[in-house]
C-alpha positions as CSV (number, residue, x, y, z in Angstrom):
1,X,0.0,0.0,0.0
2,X,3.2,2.6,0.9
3,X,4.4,1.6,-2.4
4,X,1.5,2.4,-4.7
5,X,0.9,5.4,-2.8
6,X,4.4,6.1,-3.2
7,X,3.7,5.8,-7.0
8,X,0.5,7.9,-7.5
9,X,2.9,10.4,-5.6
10,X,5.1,10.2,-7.7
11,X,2.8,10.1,-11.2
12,X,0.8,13.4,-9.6
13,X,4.2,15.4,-9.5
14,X,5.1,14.2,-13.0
15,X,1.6,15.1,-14.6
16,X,1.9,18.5,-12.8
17,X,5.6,19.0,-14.1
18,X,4.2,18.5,-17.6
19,X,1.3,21.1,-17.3
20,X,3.9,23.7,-15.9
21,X,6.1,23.0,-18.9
22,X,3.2,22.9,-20.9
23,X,2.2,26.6,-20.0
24,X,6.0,27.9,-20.3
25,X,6.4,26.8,-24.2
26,X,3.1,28.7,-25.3
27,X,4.0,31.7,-22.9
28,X,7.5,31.5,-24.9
29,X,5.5,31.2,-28.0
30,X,3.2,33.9,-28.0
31,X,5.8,36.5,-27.1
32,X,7.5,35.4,-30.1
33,X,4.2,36.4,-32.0
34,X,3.4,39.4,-30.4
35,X,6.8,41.3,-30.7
36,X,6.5,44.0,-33.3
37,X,10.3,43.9,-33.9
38,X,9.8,40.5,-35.4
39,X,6.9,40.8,-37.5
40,X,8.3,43.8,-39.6
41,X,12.2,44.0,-39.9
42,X,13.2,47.0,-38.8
43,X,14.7,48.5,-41.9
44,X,11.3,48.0,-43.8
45,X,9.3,50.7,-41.3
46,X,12.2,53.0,-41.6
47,X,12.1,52.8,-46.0
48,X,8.2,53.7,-45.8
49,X,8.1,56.1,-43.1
50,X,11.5,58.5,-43.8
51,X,11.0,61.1,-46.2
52,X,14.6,61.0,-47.0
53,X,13.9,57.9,-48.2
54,X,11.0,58.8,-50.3
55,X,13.1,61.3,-52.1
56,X,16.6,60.7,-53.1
57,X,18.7,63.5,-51.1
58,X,21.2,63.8,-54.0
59,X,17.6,65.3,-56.2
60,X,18.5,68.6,-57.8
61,X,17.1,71.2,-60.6
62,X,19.7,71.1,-63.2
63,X,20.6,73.0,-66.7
64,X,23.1,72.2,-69.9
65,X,25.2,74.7,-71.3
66,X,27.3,73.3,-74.5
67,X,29.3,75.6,-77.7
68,X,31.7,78.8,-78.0
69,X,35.2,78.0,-76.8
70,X,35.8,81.5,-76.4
71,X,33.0,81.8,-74.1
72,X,33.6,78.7,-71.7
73,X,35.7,80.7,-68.9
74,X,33.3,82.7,-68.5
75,X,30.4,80.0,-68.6
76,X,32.3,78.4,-66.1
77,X,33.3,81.3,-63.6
78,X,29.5,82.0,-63.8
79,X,28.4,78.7,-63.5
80,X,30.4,78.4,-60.4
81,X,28.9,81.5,-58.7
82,X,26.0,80.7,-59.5
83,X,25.7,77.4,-57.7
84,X,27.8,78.2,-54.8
85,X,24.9,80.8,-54.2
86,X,21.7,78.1,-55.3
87,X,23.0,74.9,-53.2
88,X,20.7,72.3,-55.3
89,X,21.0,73.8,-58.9
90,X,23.4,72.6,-60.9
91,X,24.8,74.0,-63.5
92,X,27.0,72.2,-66.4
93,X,28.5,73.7,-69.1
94,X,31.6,72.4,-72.0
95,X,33.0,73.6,-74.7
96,X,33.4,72.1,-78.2
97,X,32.5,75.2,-80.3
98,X,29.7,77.9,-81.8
99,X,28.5,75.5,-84.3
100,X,28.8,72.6,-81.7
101,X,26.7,74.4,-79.2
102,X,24.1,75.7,-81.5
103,X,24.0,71.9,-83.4
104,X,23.2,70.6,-79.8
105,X,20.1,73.3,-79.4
106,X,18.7,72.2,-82.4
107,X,18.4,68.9,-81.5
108,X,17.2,69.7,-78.5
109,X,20.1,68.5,-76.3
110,X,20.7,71.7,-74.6
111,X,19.0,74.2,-72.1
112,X,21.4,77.0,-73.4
113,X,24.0,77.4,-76.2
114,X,27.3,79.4,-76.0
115,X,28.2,81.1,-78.6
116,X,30.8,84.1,-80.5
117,X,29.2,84.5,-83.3
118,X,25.5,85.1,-84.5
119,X,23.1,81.4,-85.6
120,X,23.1,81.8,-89.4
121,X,20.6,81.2,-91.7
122,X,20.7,77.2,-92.7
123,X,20.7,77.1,-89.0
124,X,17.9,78.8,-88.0
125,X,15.9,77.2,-91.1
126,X,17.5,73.4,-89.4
127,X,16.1,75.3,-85.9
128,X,12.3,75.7,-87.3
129,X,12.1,71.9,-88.7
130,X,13.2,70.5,-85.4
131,X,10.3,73.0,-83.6
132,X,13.0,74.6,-81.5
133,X,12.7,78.8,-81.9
134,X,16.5,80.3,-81.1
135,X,16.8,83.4,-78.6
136,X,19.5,85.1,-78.9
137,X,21.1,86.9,-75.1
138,X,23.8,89.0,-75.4
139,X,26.1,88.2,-72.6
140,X,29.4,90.3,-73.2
141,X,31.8,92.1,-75.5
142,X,34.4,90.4,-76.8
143,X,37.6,91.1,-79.5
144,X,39.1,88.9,-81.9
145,X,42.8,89.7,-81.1
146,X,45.6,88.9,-83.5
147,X,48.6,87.4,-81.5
148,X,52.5,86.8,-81.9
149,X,55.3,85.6,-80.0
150,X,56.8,88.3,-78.2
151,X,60.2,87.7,-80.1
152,X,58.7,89.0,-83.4
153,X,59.5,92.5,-84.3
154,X,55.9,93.8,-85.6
155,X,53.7,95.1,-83.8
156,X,50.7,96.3,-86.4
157,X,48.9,95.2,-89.1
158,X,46.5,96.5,-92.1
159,X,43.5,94.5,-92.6
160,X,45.0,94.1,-95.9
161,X,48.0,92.3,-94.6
162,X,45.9,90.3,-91.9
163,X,44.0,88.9,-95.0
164,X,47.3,87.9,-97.2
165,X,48.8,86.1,-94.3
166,X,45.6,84.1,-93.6
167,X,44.6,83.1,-97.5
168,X,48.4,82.3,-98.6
169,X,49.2,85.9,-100.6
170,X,51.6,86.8,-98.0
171,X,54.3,83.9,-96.5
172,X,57.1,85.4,-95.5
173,X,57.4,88.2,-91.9
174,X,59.4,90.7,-93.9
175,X,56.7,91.6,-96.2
176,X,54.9,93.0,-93.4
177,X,58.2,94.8,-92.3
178,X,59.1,91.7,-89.7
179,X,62.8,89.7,-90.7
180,X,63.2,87.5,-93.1
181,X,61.1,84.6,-91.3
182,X,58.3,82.0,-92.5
183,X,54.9,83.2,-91.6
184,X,53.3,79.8,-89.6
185,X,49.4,80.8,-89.3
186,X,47.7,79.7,-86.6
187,X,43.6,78.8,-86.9
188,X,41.1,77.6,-85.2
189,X,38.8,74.4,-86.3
190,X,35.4,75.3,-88.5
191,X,33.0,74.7,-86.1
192,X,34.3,77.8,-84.0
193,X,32.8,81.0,-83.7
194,X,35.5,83.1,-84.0
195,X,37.0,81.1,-87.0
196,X,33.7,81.9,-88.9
197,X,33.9,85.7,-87.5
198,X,37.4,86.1,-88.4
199,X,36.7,84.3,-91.9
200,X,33.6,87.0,-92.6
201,X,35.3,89.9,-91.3
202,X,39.2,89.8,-92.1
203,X,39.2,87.4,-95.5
204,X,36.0,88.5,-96.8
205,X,34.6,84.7,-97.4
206,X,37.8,83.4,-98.8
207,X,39.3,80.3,-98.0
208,X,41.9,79.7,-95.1
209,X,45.5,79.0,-96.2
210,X,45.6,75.2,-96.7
211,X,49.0,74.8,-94.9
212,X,47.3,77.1,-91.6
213,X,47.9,75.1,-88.6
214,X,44.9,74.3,-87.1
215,X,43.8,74.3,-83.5
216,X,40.5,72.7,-82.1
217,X,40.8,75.2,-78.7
218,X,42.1,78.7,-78.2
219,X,44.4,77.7,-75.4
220,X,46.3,75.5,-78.1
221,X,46.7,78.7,-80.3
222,X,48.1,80.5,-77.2
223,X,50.9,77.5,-77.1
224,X,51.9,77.4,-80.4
225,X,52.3,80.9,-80.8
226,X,54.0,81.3,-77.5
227,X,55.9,78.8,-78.2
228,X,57.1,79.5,-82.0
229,X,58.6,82.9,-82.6
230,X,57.4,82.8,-86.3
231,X,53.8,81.6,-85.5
232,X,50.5,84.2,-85.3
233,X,47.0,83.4,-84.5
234,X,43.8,85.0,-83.2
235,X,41.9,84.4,-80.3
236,X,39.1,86.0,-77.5
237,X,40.2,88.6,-75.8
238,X,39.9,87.1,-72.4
239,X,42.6,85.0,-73.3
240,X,45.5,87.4,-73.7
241,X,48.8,86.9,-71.3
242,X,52.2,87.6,-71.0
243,X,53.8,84.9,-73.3
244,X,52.3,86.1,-76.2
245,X,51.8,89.5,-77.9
246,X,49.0,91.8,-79.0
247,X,49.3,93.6,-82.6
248,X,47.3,96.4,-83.2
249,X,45.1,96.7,-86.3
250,X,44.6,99.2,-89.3
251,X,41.2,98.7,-91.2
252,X,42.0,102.0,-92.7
253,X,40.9,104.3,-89.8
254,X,44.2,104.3,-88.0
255,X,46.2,101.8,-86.0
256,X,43.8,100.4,-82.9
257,X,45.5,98.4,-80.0
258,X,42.5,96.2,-78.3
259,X,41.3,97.3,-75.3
260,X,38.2,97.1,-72.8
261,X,37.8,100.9,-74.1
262,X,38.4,100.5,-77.8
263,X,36.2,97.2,-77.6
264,X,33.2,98.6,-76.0
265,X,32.8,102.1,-77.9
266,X,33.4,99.6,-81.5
267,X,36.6,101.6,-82.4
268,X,38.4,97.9,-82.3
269,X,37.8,96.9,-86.0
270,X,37.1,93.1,-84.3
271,X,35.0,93.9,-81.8
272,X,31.8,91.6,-81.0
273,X,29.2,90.3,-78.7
274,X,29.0,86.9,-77.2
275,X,25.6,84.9,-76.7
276,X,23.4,82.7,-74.8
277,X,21.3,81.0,-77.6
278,X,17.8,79.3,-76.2
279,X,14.7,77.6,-77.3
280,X,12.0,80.6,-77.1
281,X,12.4,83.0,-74.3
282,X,14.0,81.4,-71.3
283,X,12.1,80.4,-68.5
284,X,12.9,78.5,-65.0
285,X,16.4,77.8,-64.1
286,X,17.2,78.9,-67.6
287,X,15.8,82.4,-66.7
288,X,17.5,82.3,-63.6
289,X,21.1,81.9,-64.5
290,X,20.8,84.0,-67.6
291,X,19.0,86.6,-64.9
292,X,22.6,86.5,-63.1
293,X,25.1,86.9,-65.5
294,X,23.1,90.1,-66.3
295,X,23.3,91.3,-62.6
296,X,25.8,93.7,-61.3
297,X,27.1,90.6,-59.9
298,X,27.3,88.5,-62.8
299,X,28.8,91.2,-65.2
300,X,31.1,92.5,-62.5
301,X,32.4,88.0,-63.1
302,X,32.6,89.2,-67.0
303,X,35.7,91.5,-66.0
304,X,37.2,89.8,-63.5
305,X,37.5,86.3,-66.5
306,X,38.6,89.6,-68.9
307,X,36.1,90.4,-70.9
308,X,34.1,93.4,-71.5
309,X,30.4,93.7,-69.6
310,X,27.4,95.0,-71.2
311,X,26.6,97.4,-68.2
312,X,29.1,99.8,-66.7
């Protein structure tokens, strides 16, 4: 009798220890469910709810600026202003040349093209096809200036001359009252600006000498002729140092050394404007940074990259 009693004792504990275990595996179990950190991961609630998230933080209102060599610097010194004051707007411009930049606008590729020299008329027909309507901005004044190395003895030209060393006529420096030299004429490539200005305004439409070295940006033309004590070129005015050197020109009104003054009152027989070309009138960001470079601030930028501004 002590022993079965022993052993209902015994089975009682062991049915009891069950229960108790019982209870502790579905307590266990329904914490597991319960816990909000395990139903949802916790990088899932912070994707939906984080407005970061929901808009990239790297977002920003951008515009493309694309053409005139001559005009980069200052595109870029601009540019640069521009955005340091605008944190979010960006602002990219390149170079490549006029007829580069205003190509680009036709097709639609650009917000804005640079350029030296006026759109002509094949391009504004190409313009109309392609639905795109070019504005033209005047930016800046600008002069085509004729360069030498500073070893070479002349120091003015006729318009006259300028022509016969860039079509062939004239070969040698001592027909211009320089020594006894070969005349090595520096160009820029055909889709520049300031190749078709120089072209229209010093050769009168004729050709380029065939053996003219040519150079696809002006700072390669400062180079060479820096570089090459027979060599000449032309190139913006902006772009004028001391290891090359400035002729002054004749176009039958007197001898005229480039300068801001001579520039802006038109006295300098090269002088020109340079232009921000847009589809229609600009508008948005467009309107904006155009809106700058014609502030005190932005034209005060003109001068400093050394060109001339359109207000004094």
């Amino acid at each position: 009798m002590a022993n079965k009693l022993k052993s209902y004792t015994i089975l009682i504990l062991l049915v009891i220890g069950l229960v108790f275990l019982g209870i502790g595996c579905t307590g266990s179990e329904n914490s597991e469910v319960s816990s909000p950190a395990e139903k949802t991961p916790a990088g899932e609630n912070s994707e939906v709810s984080s407005p970061a998230e929901k808009t990239p933080a790297g977002e920003s209102e951008g515009i493309f600026l694309k053409g005139s060599d001559t005009v980069l610097p200052l595109a870029q010194a601009e540019a640069e202003e521009f955005m340091n004051e605008n944190s979010g707007k960006s602002i990219t411009v390149t170079g490549g040349g006029s007829g580069v930049g205003i190509a680009a606008l036709i097709d639609g590729e650009v917000d804005i093209a640079t350029a030296s020299r006026e759109i002509d008329a094949n391009e504004t027909e190409a313009a109309k096809k392609n639905g795109i309507n070019p504005v033209r901005n005047d930016i800046a004044y600008d002069g085509i200036t004729v360069v030498v190395n500073p070893a070479n003895s002349v120091s003015n030209l006729t318009f006259d001359q300028l022509r016969g060393i860039y079509n062939g006529s004239i070969s040698n420096w001592k027909d211009v009252g320089g020594e006894d030299k070969p005349i090595v004429a520096i160009s820029r490539d055909s889709s520049s600006g300031t190749y078709k200005d120089f072209q229209k305004d010093v050769l009168n439409g004729d050709e380029y000498r065939p053996d003219a070295i040519i150079q696809a940006a002006t700072g390669g033309i400062v180079g060479e002729v820096s570089q090459n004590p027979n060599a000449i070129g032309y190139i913006g005015f902006a772009y004028l140092d001391n290891s090359i050197k400035v002729l002054n020109l004749d176009k039958g009104n007197g001898s005229v050394t480039p300068t801001a003054e001579s520039i802006l009152s038109g006295e300098y027989p090269l002088s020109r404007s340079l232009y921000f070309y847009t589809n229609g009138e600009p508008s948005g960001l467009t309107k904006e940074f155009i809106d700058f470079v014609m502030s005190e601030k932005g034209q005060n930028i003109v001068t400093t990259v050394g060109y001339i501004p359109l207000k004094k």
